[in-house]
C-alpha positions as CSV (number, residue, x, y, z in Angstrom):
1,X,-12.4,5.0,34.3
2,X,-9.2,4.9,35.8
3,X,-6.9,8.0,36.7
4,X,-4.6,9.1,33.6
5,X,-0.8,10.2,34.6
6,X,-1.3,13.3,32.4
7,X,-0.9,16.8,33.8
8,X,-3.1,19.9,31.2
9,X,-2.7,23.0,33.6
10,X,-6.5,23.6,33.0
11,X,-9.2,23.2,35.7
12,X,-13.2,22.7,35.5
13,X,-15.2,24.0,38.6
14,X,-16.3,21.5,40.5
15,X,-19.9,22.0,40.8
16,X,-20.0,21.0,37.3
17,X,-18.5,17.6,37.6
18,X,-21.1,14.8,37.4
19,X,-19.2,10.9,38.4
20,X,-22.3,8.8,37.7
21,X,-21.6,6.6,34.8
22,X,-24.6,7.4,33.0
23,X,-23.7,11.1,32.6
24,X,-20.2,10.1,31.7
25,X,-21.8,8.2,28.8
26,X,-24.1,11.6,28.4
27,X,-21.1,14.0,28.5
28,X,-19.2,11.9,25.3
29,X,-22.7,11.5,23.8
30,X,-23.1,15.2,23.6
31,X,-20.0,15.1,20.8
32,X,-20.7,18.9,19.6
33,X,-19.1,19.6,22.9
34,X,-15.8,19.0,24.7
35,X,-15.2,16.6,27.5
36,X,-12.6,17.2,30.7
37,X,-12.0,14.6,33.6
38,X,-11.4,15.3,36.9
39,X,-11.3,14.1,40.0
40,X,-14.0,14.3,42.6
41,X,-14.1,12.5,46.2
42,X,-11.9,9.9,44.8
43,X,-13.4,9.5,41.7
44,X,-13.0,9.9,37.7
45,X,-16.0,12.5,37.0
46,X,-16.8,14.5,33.9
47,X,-17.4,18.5,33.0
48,X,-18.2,20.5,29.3
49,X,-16.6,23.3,30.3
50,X,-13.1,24.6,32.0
51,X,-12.7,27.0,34.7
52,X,-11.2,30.6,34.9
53,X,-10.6,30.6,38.9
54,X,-8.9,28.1,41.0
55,X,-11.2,28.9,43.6
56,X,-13.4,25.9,44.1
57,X,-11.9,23.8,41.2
58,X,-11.0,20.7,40.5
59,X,-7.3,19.8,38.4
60,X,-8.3,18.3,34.8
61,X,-6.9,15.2,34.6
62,X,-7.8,14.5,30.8
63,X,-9.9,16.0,27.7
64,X,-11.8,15.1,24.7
65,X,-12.0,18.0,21.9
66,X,-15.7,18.0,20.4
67,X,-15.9,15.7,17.1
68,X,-19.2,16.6,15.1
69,X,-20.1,14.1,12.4
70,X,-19.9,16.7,9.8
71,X,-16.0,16.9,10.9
72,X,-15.6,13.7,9.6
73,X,-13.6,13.3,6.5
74,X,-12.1,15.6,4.0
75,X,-13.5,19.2,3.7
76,X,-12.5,19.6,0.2
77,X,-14.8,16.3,-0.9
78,X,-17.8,18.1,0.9
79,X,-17.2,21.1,-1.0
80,X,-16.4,20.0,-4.3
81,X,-20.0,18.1,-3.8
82,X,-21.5,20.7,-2.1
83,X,-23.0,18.2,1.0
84,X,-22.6,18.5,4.7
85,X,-20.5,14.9,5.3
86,X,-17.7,12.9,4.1
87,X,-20.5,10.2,3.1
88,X,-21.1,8.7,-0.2
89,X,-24.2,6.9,-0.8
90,X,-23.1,4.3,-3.7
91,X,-24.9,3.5,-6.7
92,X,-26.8,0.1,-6.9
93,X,-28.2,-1.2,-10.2
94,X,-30.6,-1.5,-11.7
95,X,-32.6,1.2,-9.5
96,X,-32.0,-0.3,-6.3
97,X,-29.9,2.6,-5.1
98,X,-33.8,4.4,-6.4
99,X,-34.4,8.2,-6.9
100,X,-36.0,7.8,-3.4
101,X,-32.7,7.2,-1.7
102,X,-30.9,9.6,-3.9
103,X,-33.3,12.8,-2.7
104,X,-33.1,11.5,0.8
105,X,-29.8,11.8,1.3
106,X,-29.2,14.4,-1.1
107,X,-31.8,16.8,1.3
108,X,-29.5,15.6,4.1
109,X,-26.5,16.8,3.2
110,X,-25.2,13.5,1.7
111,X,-24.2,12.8,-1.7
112,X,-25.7,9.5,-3.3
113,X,-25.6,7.8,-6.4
114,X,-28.4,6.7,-8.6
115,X,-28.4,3.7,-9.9
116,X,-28.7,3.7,-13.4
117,X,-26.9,0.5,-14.4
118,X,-29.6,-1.9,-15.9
119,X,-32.2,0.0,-16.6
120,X,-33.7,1.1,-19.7
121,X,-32.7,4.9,-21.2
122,X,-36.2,6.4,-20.8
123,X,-36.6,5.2,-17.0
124,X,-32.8,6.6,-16.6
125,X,-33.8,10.0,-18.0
126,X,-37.4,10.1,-16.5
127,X,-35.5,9.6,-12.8
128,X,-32.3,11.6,-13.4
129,X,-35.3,14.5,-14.2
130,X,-37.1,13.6,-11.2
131,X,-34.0,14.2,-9.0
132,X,-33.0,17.0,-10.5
133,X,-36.4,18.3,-9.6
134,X,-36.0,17.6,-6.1
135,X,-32.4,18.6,-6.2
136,X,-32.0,21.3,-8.3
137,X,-28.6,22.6,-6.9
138,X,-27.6,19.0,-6.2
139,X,-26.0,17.1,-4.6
140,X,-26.2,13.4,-6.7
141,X,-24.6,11.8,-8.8
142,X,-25.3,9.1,-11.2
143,X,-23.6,5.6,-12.2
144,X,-21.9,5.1,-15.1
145,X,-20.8,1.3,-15.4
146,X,-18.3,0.0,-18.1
147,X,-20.5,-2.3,-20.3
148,X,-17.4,-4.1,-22.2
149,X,-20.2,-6.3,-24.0
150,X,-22.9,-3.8,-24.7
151,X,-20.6,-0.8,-25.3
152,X,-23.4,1.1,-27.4
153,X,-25.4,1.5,-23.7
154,X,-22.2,2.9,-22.2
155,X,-21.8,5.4,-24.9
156,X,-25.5,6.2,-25.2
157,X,-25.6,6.6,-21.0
158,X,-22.8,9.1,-21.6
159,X,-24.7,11.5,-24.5
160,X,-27.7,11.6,-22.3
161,X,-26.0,12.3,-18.9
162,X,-24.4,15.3,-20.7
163,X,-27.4,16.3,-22.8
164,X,-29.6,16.5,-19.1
165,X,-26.4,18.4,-17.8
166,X,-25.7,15.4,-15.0
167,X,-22.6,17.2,-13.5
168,X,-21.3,14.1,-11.4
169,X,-20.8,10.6,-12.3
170,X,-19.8,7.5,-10.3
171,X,-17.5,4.5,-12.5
172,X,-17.9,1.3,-11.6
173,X,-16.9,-1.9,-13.3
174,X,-14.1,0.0,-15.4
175,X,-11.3,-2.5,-16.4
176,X,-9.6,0.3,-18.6
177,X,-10.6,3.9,-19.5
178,X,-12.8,3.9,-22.7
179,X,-13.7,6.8,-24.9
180,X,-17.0,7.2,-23.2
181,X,-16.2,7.9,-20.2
182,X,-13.4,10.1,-21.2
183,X,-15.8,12.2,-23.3
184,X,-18.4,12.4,-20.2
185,X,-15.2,14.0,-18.4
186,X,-13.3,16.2,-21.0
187,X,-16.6,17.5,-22.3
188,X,-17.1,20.0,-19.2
189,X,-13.6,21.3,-19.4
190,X,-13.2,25.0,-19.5
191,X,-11.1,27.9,-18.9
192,X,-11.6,29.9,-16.0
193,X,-10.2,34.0,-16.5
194,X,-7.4,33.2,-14.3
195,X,-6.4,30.8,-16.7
196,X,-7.0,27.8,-14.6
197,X,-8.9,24.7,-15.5
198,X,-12.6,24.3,-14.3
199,X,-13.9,20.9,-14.2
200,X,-17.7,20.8,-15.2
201,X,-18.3,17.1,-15.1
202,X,-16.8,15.2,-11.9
203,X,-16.1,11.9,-12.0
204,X,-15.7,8.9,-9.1
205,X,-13.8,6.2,-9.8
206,X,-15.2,2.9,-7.9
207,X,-12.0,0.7,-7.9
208,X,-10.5,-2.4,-6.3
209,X,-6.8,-2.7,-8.5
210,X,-4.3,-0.2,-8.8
211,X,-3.7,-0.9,-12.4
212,X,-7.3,0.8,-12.9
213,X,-6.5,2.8,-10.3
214,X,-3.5,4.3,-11.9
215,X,-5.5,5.3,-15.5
216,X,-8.2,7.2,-13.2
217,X,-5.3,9.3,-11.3
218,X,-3.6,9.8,-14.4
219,X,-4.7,12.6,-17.2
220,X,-6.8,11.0,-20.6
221,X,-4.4,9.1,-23.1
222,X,-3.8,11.3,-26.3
223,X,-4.9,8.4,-28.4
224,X,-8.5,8.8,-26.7
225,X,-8.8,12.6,-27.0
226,X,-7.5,12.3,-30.7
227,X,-10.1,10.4,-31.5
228,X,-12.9,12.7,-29.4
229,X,-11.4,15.4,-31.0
230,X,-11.5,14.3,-34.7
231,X,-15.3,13.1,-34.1
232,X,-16.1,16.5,-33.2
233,X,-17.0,15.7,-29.4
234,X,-14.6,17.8,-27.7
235,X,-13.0,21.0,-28.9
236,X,-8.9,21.3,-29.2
237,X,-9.4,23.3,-26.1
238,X,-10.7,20.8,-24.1
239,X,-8.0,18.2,-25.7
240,X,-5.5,20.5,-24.6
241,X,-7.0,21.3,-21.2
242,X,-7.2,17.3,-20.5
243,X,-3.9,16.9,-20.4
244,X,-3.8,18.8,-17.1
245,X,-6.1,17.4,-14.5
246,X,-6.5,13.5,-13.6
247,X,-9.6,11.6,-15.4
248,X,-11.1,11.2,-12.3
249,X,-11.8,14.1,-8.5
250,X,-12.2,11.0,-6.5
251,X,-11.4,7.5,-6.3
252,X,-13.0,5.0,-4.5
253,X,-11.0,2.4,-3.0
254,X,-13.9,-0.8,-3.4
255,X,-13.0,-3.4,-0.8
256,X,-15.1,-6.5,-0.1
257,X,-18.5,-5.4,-1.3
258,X,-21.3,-6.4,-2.6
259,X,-22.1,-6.8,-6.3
260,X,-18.9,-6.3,-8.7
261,X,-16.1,-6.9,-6.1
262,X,-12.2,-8.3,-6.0
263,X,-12.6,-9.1,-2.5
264,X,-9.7,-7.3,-1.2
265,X,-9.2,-6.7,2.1
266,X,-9.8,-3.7,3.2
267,X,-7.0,-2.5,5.7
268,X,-4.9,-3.5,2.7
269,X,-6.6,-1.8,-0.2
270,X,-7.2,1.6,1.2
271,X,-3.4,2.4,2.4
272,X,-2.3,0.9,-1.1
273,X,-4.0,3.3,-3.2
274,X,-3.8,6.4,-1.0
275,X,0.3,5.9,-1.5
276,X,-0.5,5.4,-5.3
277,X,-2.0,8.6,-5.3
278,X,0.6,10.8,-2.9
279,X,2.7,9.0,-5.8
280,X,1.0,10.2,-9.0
281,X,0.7,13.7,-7.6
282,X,4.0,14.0,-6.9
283,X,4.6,12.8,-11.0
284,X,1.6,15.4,-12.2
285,X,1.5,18.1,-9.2
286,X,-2.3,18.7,-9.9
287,X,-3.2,21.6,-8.7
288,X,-6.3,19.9,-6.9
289,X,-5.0,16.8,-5.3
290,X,-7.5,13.2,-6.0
291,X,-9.1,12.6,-2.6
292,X,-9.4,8.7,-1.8
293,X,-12.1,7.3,-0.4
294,X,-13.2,3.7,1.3
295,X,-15.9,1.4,0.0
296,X,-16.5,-2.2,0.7
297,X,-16.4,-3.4,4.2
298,X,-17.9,-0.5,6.2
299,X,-21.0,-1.2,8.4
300,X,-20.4,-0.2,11.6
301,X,-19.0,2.8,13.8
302,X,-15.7,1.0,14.3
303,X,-15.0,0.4,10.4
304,X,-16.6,4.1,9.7
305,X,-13.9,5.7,12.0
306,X,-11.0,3.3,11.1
307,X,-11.3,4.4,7.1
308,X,-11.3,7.8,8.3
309,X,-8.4,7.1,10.8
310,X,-6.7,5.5,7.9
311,X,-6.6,8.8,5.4
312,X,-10.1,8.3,3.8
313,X,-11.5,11.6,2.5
314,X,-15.0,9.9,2.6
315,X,-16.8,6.6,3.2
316,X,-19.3,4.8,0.6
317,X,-22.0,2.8,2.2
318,X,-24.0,0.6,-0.1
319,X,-25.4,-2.3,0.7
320,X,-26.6,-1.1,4.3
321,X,-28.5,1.4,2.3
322,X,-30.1,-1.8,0.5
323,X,-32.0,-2.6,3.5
324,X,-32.9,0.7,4.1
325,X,-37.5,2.2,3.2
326,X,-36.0,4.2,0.1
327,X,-34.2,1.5,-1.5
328,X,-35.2,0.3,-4.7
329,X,-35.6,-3.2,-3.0
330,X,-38.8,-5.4,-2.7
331,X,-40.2,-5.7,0.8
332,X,-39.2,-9.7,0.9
333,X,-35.6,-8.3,0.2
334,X,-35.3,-5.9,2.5
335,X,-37.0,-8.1,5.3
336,X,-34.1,-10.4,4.4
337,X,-31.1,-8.5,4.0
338,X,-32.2,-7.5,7.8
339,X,-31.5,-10.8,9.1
340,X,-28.3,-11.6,6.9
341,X,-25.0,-12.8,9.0
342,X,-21.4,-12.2,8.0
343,X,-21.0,-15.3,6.1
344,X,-24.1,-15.4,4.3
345,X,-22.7,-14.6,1.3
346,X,-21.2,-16.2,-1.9
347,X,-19.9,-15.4,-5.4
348,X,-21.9,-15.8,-8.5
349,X,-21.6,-14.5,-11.9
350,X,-22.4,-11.3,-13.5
351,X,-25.3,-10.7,-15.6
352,X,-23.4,-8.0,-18.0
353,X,-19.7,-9.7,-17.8
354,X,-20.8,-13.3,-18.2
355,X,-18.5,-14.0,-21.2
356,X,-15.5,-12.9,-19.1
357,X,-16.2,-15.0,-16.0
358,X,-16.6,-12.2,-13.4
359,X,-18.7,-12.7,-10.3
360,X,-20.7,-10.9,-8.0
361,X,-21.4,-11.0,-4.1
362,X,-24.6,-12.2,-3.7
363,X,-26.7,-13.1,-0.6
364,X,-27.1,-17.2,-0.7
365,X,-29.0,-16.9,2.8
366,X,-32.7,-17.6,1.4
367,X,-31.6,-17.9,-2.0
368,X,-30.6,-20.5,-4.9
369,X,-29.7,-17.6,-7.2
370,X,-25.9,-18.2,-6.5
371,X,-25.9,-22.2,-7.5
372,X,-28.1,-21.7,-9.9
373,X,-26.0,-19.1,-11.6
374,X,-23.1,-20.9,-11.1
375,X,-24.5,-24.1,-12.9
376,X,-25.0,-22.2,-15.9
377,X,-21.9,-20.7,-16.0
378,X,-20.5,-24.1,-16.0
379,X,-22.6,-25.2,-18.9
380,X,-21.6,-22.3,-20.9
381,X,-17.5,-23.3,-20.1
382,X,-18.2,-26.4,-21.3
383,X,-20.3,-27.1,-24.4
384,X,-20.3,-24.4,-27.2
385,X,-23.8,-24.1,-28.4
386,X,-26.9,-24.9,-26.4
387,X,-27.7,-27.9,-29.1
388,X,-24.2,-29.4,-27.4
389,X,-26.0,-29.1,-24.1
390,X,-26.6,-33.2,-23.3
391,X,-29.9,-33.3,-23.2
392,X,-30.7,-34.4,-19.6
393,X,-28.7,-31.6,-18.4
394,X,-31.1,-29.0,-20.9
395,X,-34.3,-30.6,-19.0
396,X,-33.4,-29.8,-15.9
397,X,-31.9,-26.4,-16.3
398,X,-35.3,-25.7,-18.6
399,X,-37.2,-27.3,-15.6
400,X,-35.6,-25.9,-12.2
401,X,-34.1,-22.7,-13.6
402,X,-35.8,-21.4,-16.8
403,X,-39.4,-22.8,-16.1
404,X,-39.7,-22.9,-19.8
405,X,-38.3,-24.1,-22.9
406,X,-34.8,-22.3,-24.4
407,X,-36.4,-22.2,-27.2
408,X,-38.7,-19.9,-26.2
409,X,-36.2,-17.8,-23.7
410,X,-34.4,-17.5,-26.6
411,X,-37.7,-15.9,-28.4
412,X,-38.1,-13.5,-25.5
413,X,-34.3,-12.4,-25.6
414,X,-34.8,-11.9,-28.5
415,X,-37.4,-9.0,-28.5
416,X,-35.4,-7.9,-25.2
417,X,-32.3,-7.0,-27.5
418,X,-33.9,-6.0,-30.6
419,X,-35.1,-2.7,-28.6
420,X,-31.8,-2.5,-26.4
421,X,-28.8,-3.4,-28.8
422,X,-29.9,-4.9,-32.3
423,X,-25.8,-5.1,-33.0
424,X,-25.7,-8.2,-30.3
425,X,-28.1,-10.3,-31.9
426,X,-26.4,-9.8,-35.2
427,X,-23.6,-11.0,-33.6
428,X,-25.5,-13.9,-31.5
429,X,-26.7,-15.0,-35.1
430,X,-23.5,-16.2,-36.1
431,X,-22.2,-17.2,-33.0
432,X,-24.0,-20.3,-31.0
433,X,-21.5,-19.7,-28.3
434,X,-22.8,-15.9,-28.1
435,X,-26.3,-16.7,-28.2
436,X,-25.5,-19.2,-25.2
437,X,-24.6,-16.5,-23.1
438,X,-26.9,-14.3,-24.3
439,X,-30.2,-17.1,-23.0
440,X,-28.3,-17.6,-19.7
441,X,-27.9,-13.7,-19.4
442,X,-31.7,-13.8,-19.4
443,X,-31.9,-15.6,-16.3
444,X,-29.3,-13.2,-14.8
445,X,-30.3,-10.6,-15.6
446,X,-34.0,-11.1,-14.3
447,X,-33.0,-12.7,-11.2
448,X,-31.9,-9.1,-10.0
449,X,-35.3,-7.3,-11.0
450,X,-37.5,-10.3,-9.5
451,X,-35.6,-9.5,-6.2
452,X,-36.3,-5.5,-6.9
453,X,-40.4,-5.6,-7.7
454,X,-40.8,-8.7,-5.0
455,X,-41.9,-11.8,-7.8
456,X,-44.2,-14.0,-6.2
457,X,-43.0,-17.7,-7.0
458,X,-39.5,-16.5,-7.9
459,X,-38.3,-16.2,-4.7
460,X,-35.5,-18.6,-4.0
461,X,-34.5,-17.1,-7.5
462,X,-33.7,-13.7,-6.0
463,X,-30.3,-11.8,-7.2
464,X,-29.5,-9.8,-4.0
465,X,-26.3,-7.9,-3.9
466,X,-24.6,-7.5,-0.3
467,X,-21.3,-8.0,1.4
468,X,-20.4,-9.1,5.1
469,X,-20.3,-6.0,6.2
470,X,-24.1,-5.9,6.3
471,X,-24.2,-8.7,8.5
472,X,-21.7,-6.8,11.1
473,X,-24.1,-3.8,10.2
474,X,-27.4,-6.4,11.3
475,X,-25.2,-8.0,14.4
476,X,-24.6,-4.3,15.6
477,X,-28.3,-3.1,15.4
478,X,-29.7,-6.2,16.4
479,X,-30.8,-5.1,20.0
480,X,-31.7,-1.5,18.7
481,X,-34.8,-0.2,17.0
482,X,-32.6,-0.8,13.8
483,X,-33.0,-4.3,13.8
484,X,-36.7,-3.6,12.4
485,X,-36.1,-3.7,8.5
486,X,-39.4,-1.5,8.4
487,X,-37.3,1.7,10.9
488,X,-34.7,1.6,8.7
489,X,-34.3,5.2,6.7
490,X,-31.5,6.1,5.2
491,X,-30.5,9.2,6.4
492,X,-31.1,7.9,10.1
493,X,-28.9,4.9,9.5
494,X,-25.9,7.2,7.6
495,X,-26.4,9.6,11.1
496,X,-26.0,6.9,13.5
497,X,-23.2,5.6,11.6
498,X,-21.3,9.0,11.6
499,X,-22.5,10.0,15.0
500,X,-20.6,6.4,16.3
501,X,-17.8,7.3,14.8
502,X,-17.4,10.6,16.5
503,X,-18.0,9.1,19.6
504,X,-15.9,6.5,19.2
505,X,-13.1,9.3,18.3
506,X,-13.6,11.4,21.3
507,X,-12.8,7.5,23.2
508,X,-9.9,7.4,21.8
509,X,-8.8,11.0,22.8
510,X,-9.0,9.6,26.0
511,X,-7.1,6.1,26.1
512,X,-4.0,8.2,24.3
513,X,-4.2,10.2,27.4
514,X,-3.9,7.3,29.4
515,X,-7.5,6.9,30.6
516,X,-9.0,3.3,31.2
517,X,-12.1,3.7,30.1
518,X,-14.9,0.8,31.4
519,X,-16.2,-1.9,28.9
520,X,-20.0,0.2,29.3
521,X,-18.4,3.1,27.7
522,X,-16.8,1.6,24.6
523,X,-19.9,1.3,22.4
524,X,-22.3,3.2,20.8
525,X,-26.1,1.8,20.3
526,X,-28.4,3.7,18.2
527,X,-30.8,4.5,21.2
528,X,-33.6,6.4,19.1
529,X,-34.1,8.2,15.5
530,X,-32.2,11.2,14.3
531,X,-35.6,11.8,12.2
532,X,-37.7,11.9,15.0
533,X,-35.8,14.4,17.1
């Protein structure tokens, strides 16, 4: 460190100073307490505490304030949630984000999302029980993803989240608002006695446009509630109420993630829709403000702090978590998504928006999935029926991707839909383009669940879901314990994350002060497990 220019007035007794570079990395470790430089025989040495007398002091040259990870963020998103940190475990489909990682973090002090998407009701209800057995006064929430071609599982998802009493919902995939998730939200509207409005059923909006954006900060369009309210699922109260507060507590500002993802940069995404929102407040004056947080992107203590630094009220961390003993992942995934780089991902389309042409980011490091998926998405662009399909194209899509005949995919889909929404085969029997979709669907939507329960043979198949920022995540580890997929526990990983960015605060305390600070300094390694201290 070099010698800043300036000049606090306080003084640390100099028997407390310590110049060796290792407790200098010691004192900003310790980031519960505050750090003061001064100078002793010439050199740039360290103290915790300040000094009443002159007598036998030395002149404090520069400070640090103490930065715990818990002082991280906003305090009104920990208490509205109830948790200890500004940290938002996101949901993963089809179980991956697993009741396992949910309890984890929840017992932590972190909120986390289930993920609910893809799965069948009675395994949803069965876990959403099971957590609320381990978590009983919370904190978790559970995903509720915009199904634009199966709306019936959208609506259904809704009536049982508010039938088990689910108080907190994370939306993802949303294009619009629907009446489903407007119900979830107006149905736990009340009146408190002071008159004001108490929201029962929270909602986070996971978003990456500010068109969506702008429907979430914005209160339920009449037309929806009209309708709510003439079906008898809200009372005029609660239609009246509605009108007041924004359809959504918090939005989520999705970058470059994995999964469902627009790609957008994240330096640019985040400042965008925190100005949206200063902006819609300023129209609506609610009397609780939305709180924006940062998603996509975030995988290391440097991109932690800078979406804090930036006006995030909180930070969602997914597919680090994917890696991670309680993730819903099989063992060959997670030993995988350990090694991923930056740029070992791709784009590929999604299972449940097929039809519409959105993609996913997928890991193509040790996988086919993503050139698989995209040949058939080709196929379905450009013939109308399977039967159109030329039939040296059909054999080896039957042969390298399917294994088996369409005909008896189709079969198997079939039975798959007749349980989970008879109302899209009626509609696949009358449309060859539909029942096209719904065959290469099949193969989509498997590819995911082979990756989850680890099927043997199907490997180079696997759907992973990841973004680059697991590979900066991997690249930072990579000469820590961390780097072993098997050490790698949620809570310790969320801990490290958040205690790196505290550090990394208290650093830049210091260079605003003027302090050099040496290259040995300016990093923090995860040097042994929260979980074991």
């Amino acid at each position: 460190m070099s010698k800043p220019s300036i000049d606090w007035n306080w003084q640390v007794e100099a028997s407390t100073l310590k110049n060796d570079p290792n407790n200098l990395k010691k004192a900003l470790l310790a980031i519960d307490k505050p750090v003061y430089l001064a100078e002793l025989n010439d050199a740039i040495a360290v103290s915790h505490q300040t000094s009443n007398t002159s007598i036998g002091a030395a002149q404090v040259l520069a400070f640090a304030q103490a930065v715990n990870a818990e002082d991280l963020g906003s305090d009104e998103f920990k208490k509205a949630h109830g948790v200890k940190y500004a940290y938002h475990g996101g949901a993963m489909a089809n179980g991956i984000a697993s009741v396992e990682l949910v309890i984890a973090l929840g017992q932590a002090g972190f909120l986390c999302s289930f993920g609910a998407a893809g799965l069948i009701p009675d395994v949803i209800e069965d876990s959403i029980k099971r957590i609320q057995a381990a978590l009983p006064n919370g904190p978790f929430a559970v995903n509720l993803i915009h199904a634009p071609s199966e709306e019936a599982l959208e609506s259904g998802a809704v009536e049982r989240f508010l039938k088990l009493g689910v108080d907190t919902v994370e939306a993802s995939a949303y294009l619009g608002l629907t009446e489903h998730i407007v119900h979830y939200r107006v149905a736990g509207l009340s009146q408190n006695p002071d008159g004001g409005v108490h929201i029962g059923n929270k909602v986070i909006a996971k978003i990456s446009r500010t068109e969506v954006a702008e429907k979430f900060m914005s209160p339920a369009p009449q037309k929806l509630l009209d309708k709510l309210l003439a079906a008898g699922k809200i009372t005029p109260l609660q239609a009246e109420l509605a009108l007041t507060v924004p359809m959504a507590d918090d939005i989520t500002a999705e970058a470059d993630s994995g999964g469902h993802t627009d790609n957008r940069p994240f330096l640019t995404l985040l400042p965008t829709i925190i100005q949206q929102r200063d902006q819609i407040q300023a129209k609506y004056n609610y009397k609780t403000p939305l709180r924006v947080g940062a998603g996509g992107g975030i995988g290391t203590p440097e991109s932690t702090l800078a979406a804090y630094n930036m006006g995030a009220a909180y930070v969602v961390l997914g597919s680090v978590n994917q890696a991670c003993v309680e993730a819903g992942a099989s063992e060959h995934t997670r030993k995988l998504l350990a090694n991923v780089e930056m740029a070992d991902v791709t784009m590929a389309p999604a299972a449940d928006m097929f039809e519409m042409g959105v993609k996913l980011q997928v890991v193509k490091r040790g996988s086919m999935f993503a050139m698989r998926a995209n040949k058939l998405y080709e196929l379905y662009s450009n013939y109308p029926s399977i039967e159109a399909i030329p039939a040296v194209e059909r054999e080896k899509v039957e042969k390298q991707i399917f294994r088996q005949n369409l005909d008896q995919v189709w079969d198997t889909t079939k039975a798959f839909f007749h349980e989970r929404d008879p109302e899209m085969l009626a509609r696949a029997k009358h449309d060859p383009k539909r029942k096209m979709a719904l065959i290469f669907r099949w193969y989509l939507g498997l590819s995911s669940r082979w990756s989850n329960i680890g099927e043997t043979g199907r490997e180079m198949d696997y759907q992973i879901w990841a973004g680059p920022s697991l590979g900066a995540f991997n690249s930072w580890v990579k000469e820590t314990y961390l780097a072993d997929y098997q050490e790698r526990y949620a809570v310790d990983v969320a801990l490290h994350l958040l205690t790196g960015a505290a550090y990394l605060a208290r650093i830049n305390q210091l260079k605003l002060q003027g302090v050099s600070i040496h290259s040995s300094l300016l990093n923090y390694q995860p040097a042994e497990s929260f979980l074991s201290v």
